[in-house]
N, C-alpha and C positions, 0 to 999 in steps of 0.2 A: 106585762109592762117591763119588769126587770129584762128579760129578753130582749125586746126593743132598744133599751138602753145599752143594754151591754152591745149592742148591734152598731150601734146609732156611733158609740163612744170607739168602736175599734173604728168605724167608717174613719172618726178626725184624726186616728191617731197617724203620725209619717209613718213610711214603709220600711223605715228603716230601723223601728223597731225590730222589726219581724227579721229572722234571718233571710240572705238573698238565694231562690233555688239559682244552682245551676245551669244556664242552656247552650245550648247549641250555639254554635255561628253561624251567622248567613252571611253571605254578600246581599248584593240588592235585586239578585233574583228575576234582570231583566227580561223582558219577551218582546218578544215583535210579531205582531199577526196581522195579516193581509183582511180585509172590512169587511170584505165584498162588494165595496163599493169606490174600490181604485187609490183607496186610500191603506195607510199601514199605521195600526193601534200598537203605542209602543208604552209600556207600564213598567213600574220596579215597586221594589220595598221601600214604603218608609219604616223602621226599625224603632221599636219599645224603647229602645235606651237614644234616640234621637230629640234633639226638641221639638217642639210643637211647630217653633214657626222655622223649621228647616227647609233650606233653599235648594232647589239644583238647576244642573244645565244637562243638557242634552245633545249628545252629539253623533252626525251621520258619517260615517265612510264609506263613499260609491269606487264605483273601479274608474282606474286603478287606486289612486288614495286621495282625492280629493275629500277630504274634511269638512262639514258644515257643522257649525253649530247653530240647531234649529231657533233657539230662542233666543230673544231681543233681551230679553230683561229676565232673571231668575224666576223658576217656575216653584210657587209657595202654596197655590191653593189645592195642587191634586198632587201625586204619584204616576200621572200617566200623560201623554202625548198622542194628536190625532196628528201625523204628518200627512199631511193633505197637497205636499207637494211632491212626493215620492212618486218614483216612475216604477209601478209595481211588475214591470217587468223586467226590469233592471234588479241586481243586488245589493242590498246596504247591511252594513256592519253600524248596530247601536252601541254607542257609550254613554252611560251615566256618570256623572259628577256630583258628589254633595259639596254644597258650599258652607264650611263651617268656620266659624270666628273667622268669618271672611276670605277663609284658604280652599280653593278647591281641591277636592280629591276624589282622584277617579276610582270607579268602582273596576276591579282586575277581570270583571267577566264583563265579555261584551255579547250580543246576539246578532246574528248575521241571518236576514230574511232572505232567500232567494228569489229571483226573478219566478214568479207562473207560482210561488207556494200556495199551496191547499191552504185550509184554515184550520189547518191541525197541526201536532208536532209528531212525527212519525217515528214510530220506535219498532225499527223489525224485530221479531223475536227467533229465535230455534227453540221451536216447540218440540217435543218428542213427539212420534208418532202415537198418533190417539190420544194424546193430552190436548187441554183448551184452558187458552189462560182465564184464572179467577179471582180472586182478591188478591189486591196488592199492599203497599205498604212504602213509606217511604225513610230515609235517613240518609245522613252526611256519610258515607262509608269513609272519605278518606281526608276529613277536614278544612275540604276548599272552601264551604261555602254552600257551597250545591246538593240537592237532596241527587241520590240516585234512589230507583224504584226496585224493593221487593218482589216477586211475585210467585204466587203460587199455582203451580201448572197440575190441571187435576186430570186422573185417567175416571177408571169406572169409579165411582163412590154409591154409595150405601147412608143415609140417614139411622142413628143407633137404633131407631126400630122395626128395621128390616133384616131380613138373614141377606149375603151374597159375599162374593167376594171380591175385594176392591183391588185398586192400582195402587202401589206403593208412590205414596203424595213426594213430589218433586218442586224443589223454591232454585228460582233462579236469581241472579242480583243485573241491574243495564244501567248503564249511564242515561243519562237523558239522550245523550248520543247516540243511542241503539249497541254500544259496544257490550259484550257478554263478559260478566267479571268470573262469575263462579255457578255453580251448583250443586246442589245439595238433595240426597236422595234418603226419604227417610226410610226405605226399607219396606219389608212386607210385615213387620212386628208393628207398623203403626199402620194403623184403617185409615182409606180415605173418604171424609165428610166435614160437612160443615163443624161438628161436634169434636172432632178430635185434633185438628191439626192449627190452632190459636199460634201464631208466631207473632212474637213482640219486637219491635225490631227501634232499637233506642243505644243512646251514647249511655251506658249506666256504670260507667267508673268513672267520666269525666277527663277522659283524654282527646276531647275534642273526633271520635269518631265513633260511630254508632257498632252495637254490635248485635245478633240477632239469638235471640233464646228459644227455644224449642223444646218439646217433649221429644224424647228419643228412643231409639229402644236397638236390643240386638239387630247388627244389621244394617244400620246405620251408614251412608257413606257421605264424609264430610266434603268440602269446597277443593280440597288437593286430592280427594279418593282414597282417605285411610278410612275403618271401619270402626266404627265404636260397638264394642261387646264382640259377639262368637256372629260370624256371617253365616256359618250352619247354621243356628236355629231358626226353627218354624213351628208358630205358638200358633197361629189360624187355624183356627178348627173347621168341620166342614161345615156348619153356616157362614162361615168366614168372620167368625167375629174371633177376639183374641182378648182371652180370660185369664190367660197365664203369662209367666217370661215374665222379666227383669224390663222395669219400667226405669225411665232415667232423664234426666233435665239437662241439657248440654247447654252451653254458652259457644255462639261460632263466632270468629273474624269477622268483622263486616266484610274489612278488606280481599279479603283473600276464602272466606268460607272455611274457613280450619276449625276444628273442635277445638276451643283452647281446655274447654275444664268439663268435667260430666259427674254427674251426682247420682244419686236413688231420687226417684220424683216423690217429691210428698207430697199427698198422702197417700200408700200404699192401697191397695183395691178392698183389702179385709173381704170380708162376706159380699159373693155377689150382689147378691137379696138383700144387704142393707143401706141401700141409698135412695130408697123413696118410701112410700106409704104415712109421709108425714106432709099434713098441707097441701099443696101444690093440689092434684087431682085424688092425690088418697091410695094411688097404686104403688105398686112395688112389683118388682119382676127377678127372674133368677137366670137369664139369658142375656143380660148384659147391657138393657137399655141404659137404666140409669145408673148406672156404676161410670161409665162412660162419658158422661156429662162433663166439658171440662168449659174452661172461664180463664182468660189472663187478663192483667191489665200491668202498666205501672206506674207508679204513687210517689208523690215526694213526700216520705212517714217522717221523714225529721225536718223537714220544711226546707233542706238544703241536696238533698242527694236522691236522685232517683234510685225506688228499689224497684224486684222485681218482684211479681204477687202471680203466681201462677196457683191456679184453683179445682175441685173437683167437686160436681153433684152441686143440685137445686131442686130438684122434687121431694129431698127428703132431706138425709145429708147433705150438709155443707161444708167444705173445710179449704179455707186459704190460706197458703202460706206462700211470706215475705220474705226475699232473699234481697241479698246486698252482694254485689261485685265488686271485689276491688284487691290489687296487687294480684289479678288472675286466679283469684278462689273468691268461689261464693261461699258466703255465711248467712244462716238462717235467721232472720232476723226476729219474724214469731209466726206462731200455726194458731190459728182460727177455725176451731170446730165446733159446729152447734150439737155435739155429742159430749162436749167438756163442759158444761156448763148454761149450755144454750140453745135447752130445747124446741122455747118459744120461738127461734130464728130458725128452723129447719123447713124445708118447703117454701122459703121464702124468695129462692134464686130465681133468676131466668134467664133466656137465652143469650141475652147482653148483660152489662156492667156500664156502670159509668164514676169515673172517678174527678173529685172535687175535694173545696175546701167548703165545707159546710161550716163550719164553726168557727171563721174568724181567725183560728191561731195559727196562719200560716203552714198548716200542714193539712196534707191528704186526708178524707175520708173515701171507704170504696159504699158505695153505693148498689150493694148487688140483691137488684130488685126490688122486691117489698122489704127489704132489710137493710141498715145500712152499717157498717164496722170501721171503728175510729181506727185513729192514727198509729196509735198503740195496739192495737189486734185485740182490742176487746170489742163486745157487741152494743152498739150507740142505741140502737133503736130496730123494734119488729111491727111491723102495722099488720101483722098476721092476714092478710088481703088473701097472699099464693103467690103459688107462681104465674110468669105471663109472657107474653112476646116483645113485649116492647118498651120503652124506656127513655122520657126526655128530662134534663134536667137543664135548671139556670136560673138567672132570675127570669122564671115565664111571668112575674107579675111585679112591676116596677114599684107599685104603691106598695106593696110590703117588703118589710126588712128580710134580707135574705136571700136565699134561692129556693125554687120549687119543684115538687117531681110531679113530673106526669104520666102516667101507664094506665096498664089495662090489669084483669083478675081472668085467668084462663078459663075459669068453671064457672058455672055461669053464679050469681050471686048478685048483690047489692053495692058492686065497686068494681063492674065493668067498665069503668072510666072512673078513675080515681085522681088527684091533685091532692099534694098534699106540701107540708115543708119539709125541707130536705132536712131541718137541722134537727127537727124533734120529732118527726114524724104525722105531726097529727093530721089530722085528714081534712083537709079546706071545704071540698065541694064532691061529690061524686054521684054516676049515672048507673043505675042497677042496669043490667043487661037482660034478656028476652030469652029463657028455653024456648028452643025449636025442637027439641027433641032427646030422649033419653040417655043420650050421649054424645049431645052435642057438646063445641063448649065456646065461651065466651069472645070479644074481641082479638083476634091476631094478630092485628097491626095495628098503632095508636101514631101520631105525628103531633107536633106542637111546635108551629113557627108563627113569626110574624107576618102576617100575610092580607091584614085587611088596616088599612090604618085608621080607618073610623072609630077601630076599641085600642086601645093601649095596654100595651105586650100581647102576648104569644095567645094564637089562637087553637084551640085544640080540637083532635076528632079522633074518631076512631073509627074500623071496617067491620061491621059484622053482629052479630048478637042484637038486633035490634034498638041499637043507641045511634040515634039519626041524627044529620046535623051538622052545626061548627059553632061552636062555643067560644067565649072569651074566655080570658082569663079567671073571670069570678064565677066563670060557670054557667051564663045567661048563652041561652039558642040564639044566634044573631042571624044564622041560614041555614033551609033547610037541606040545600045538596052540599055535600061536601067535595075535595080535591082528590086525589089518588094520595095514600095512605101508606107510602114508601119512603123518601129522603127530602131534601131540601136542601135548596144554595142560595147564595149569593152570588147572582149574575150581573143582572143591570144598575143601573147607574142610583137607584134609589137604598135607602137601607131595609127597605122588605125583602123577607126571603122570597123565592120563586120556589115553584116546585117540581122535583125532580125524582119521575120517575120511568122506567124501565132506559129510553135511550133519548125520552123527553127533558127538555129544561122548558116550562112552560110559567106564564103569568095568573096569576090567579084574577084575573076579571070579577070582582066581590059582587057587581052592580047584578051581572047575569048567572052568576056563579057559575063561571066556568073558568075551561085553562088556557090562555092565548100562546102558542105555539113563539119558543123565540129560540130554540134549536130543536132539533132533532137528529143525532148522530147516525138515528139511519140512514138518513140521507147522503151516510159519509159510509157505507157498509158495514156501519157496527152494530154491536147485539150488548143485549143487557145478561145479566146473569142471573144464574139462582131460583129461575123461576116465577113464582107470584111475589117472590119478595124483591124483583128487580131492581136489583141495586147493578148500578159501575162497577169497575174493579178497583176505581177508590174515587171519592172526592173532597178535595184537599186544598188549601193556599200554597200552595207550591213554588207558586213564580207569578210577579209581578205583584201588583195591590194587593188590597184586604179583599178583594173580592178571590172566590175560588175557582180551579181549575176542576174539569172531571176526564178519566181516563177510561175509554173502553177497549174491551178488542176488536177486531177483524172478522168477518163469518168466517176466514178461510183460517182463525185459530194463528196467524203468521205473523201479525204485528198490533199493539197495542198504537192505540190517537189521545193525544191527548188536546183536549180542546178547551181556551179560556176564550172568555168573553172580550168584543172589541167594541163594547157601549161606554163611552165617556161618563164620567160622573164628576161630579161636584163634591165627594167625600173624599179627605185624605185623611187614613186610619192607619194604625200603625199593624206590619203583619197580623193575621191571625194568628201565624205558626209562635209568636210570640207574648202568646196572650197562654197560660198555667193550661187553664182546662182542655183548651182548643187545642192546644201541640198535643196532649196526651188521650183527648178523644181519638187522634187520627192512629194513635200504638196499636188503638182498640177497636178500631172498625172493623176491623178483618175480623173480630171474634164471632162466630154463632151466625146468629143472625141479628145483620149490617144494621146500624142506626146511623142517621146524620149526626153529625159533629156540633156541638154549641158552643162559643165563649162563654166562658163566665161571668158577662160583665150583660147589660141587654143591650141588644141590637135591634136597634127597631124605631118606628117612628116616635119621636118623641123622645127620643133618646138624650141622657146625657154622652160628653165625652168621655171616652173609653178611658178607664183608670188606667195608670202605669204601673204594670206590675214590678215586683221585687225580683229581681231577675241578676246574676251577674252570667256574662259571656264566657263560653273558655273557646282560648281560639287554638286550632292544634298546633300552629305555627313557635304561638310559646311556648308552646308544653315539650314541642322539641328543642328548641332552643335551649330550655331548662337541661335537655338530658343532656344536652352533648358538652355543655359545661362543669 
């Protein structure tokens, strides 16, 4: 009951107790896409720090500059536009306008559709030979407004428990425009997999432009081509794995890809052999698996400034530590080791993270797996479960105070589908899982969206181990087939999620239980990645509405699509990307392996209106203004 209260009581308290985090700027993030059906879907941001009942206008520029402005009367119910009078062979240039205390202001980015465009946004790549692009990532590299995309170009890789020898892992930076800013080569001292190459790519000093953090190691060549450490060394041994050599944590330019500052990575490797055999599956090994295990995320820990939490080991060991950026040195902020005090939290990691504010005070918790560690780098809570594949958090259940976690237990056990709360731990509902065999193990993929509106909040499943089905929220069977057990978005026009998996964005059909087809970027020559874990190379609110965009590549590895939705809707929400959990889920998709993104607020039928977070803007514009004064 106290719990509830104290829950209930920070709910009425203003936001402006709390301090305000810092974000990013946007503009309004316009697009224009052609329907398919002769028509052009034209959407933008409505913005967290806007009002509710904010106005705009819309307007066309055809060749040569004839101007229309499409609407009779200011547009208040959506963020988006079906120009149904456009000649989609012809070219038009959008502009948006907010209309605020009566004054319009136009938004400095406009979008220019061309005549014949595809229903994609084309981004050519220079891929190296033998590389294929893979997870991406996104951030304001230079303060306009505009996210540009990360990405990471992979050659041969290796998963940490295989011997071979990999391609030294390559991150390139593109505008939305397809132009190439920079790239970055991490060398042959860092392996390339899912497991080792986590890039965080976030504005974390607050100069209004993002910058990108990485493991590094001898070898290194930065965005201008200097090298960080001795470019002689070669620590890859002949399984190809690399057990030695000077490990180091670099901070690059967004802008420009430059090493600005480079550290020793903590936490050093110590004892091969000492980072599993606790929890998780009970092994341990002395060849490098789990020493290797690495985890980033990052956190607003003082409820104002994003830090940085880059992390190592979850099958045994655990240890995170928090850095802070600013005036171009990082400072450690605190290390988190279930070795210093926190036995019970070892084996508790897994292949994701997810970070939130569980506890009401305005600041971060990380959430790494069956474990979760507060604000302050102490350990909040262990539900001693294991380790697992997978990972949702939010409020998946609207009638209780709080937010929920949903996951799986890798070995098989009594909490192969577990729910639980996020702020204490305890364990809500869970589904023991099915041995098949003497060393099988448990569910690998688990999902938790909203996706049947008959039960209110988030529906959950899992793939494998014997737990059949789709579950609501309190844990009741509601069908027996379930959906594909990969990602989820926000497409169409309603607030249920759809489900998105390998190169599908499909509807969840509850009546028949099935997936009704409402894209397929195969259709466009794209490929999913990864595997069975078919994830995009990212999907994200990027441009236009609260609903999401998803990007894949090219079979021919040569250009990245990115493709948003041109279904009308009836909700006007304010960005995702500026909703706490949702902008810092997308730092972390790239980690491990990929999970969909959640806000922190619920999305789904039945919904209330989305809180407005505590947020202040920094716009880079000022911040130069400031210097040159």
């Amino acid at each position: 009951m106290n719990r509830i209260l104290i829950y209930l009581v920070t709910l009425l308290l203003p936001a402006s107790l709390f301090s305000q985090r810092q974000m990013e700027f946007l503009n309004r993030g316009l697009v224009a896409m052609p329907d398919g059906k002769g028509h052009v879907f034209v959407s933008w941001r409505m913005l967290a720090t806007d009002a509710d009942n904010i106005a705009f206008n819309l307007y066309r520029k055809s060749d040569p500059v004839k101007v229309t402005k499409l609407n009779t009367k200011p547009i208040t119910a959506v963020t988006s536009w079906l120009d149904e009078k456009a000649d989609t062979t012809q070219n038009y240039t959008y502009q948006v306008a907010a209309i605020i205390n009566g004054k319009e202001i136009k938004d400095a980015r406009t979008y220019t559709v061309k005549g014949g465009a595809p229903a994609y946004i084309s981004i050519p790549l220079k891929t190296p030979a033998g590389y294929a692009p893979n997870d991406a990532s996104v951030g304001d590299l230079d303060g306009d407004g505009t996210y540009e995309i990360i990405l990471h170009q992979t050659g041969r890789g290796h998963d940490n428990s295989h011997n071979g020898i990999t391609d030294p892992p390559i991150f390139q930076a593109y505008t939305l425009e397809g132009k190439l800013l920079w790239e970055i080569n991490l060398g042959r001292n860092i392996r390339e997999g899912a497991h080792y190459t986590q890039f965080m790519v976030y504005d974390l000093d607050g100069d209004g432009r993002a910058e990108i953090a990485m493991k590094t190691a001898d070898g290194t060549i930065d965005g201008q081509g200097k090298v960080i450490g001795d470019s002689t060394k070669n620590y890859v041994n002949n399984n190809g794995r690399i057990l030695d050599g000077p490990e180091f944590l670099t901070i690059f330019d967004g802008r420009t890809g430059a090493a600005l500052y480079t550290t020793d990575y903590v936490p050093v490797r110590g004892r091969i052999d000492g980072w599993g055999g606790t929890g998780g599956n009970g092994r341990t090994d002395s060849y490098g698996n789990r020493v290797d295990r690495f985890l980033a995320c990052v956190a607003y820990l003082d409820g104002v400034h994003p830090s940085l939490v880059m992390c190592r080991g979850y099958y045994g060991r655990s240890v995170l530590a928090a850095w802070d950026w600013k005036d171009n040195k990082l400072t450690q902020r605190w290390v988190f080791d279930t070795e210093k005090g926190y036995p019970d939290f070892a084996g508790q990691g897994n292949h994701n993270l997810t970070v939130t504010d569980v506890d009401g005070d305005g600041k971060d918790e990380i959430i790494y797996g069956q474990m979760t560690v507060d604000d302050d780098g102490k350990g909040m809570y262990t539900t001693g479960i294991g380790h697992a594949d997978a990972l949702h958090v939010t409020d998946l259940d609207p009638d209780r105070p709080g937010k929920e976690v949903f996951g799986t237990q890798e070995r098989f056990g009594d909490a192969g589908a577990n729910f639980r709360d996020a702020k204490t731990g305890e364990v809500i509902w869970k589904k023991a899982s099915v041995k098949a065999g003497e060393d099988g193990e448990g569910p690998g993929r688990a999902c938790a969206l909203d996706i049947d509106p008959r039960y209110k909040g988030y529906e959950c499943w899992v793939a494998g181990a014997g737990i059949t089905g789709l579950f609501d929220c309190k844990g009741n069977k509601i069908a027996e087939k379930t959906p594909p057990c990969n990602m989820g978005i926000y497409w169409d026009g309603d607030v249920l999620s759809e489900i998105l998996n390998a190169t599908l964005v499909g509807k969840w059909d509850y009546t028949n239980s099935s997936v009704t087809k409402l894209l397929d970027a195969k259709d466009y020559e794209c490929v999913h990645n990864n595997g069975t874990k078919s994830n995009p190379c990212l999907s994200a609110d990027i441009l236009g509405d609260w609903r999401e965009e998803v990007i894949y590549r090219t079979r021919d590895n040569q250009e990245l699509r990115i493709f948003a939705t041109t279904i009308p809707t009836t909700y006007k929400f304010y960005t995702l990307m500026q909703d706490p959990q949702y902008r810092l889920s997308i730092v972390w998709q790239n980690v491990a392996y990929n999970q969909p993104p959640h806000p922190g607020f619920y999305l789904g039928e039945g919904m209330s209106a989305p809180p407005h977070p505590s947020i202040s803007i920094i716009e880079q514009h000022k911040n130069d203004n400031a210097k040159n004064k």
